[in-house]
C-alpha positions, 0 to 999 in steps of 0.5 A: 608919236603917239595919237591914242590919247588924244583920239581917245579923249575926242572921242570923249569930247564927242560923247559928251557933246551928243548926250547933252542934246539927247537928254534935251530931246529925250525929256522933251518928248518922254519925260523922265521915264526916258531914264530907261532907254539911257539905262539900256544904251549904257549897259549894252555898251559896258557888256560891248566893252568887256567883249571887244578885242580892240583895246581902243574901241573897248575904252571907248565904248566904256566912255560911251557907256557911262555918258550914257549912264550919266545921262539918266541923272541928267534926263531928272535934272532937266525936268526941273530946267524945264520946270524953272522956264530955262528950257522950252516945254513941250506943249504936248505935256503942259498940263503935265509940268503945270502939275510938277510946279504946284507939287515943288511949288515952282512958280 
C-alpha cells in the first residue's frame, strides 16, 4: 500500500485549514499591508522546495507555498468581510475601515 498520497493530501488539509485562521488574525491586526509577510512566507518555501532532497517534503513545502501565496488575495478579501460586518474589526482600527466604507459606499 502506498501511504504518500494520502499523507500528502492531509498535509494539504492542513495547510489550508492554517492559513484560513491566519489571514483572519493577519487582517485583524495589520490590515492589507500584511499581504507582504504571506508573500515572503511562500517564496521561501518555493525557493525551500526547489532545494529539498526528499521528494516528500519538497511537494509538500510546494503546497505550503502557494496556500501561502494564495493567502495574500485572501488578506483583500477579507478586508471587505470586515468591512460588510460579517468578521469582527478590530477596535484599534475603526476609524480606518469607517473611512473604506464611505470610500466603497459599504454601509
Amino acid at each position: 500500500m502506498n501511504y504518500e498520497g494520502i499523507l500528502l493530501g492531509a498535509g494539504a488539509f492542513l495547510c489550508i485549514g492554517l492559513f484560513h485562521p491566519m489571514v483572519i488574525k493577519a487582517e485583524y491586526y495589520w490590515g492589507v499591508k500584511s499581504w507582504w509577510a504571506f508573500l515572503i512566507l511562500g517564496l521561501l518555501a518555493a525557493v525551500g522546495s526547489l532545494f529539498v532532497e526528499n521528494t516528500y517534503v519538497s511537494i509538500f513545502l510546494g503546497i505550503f507555498a502557494f496556500s501561502a501565496l494564495w493567502g495574500i488575495g485572501e488578506v483583500f478579501h477579507q478586508e471587505k468581510r470586515v468591512l460588510k460586518g460579517w468578521f469582527p474589526e478590530n477596535p484599534k482600527r475603526h476609524e480606518y475601515y469607517e473611512q473604506k466604507r464611505k470610500e466603497s459606499g459599504i454601509k
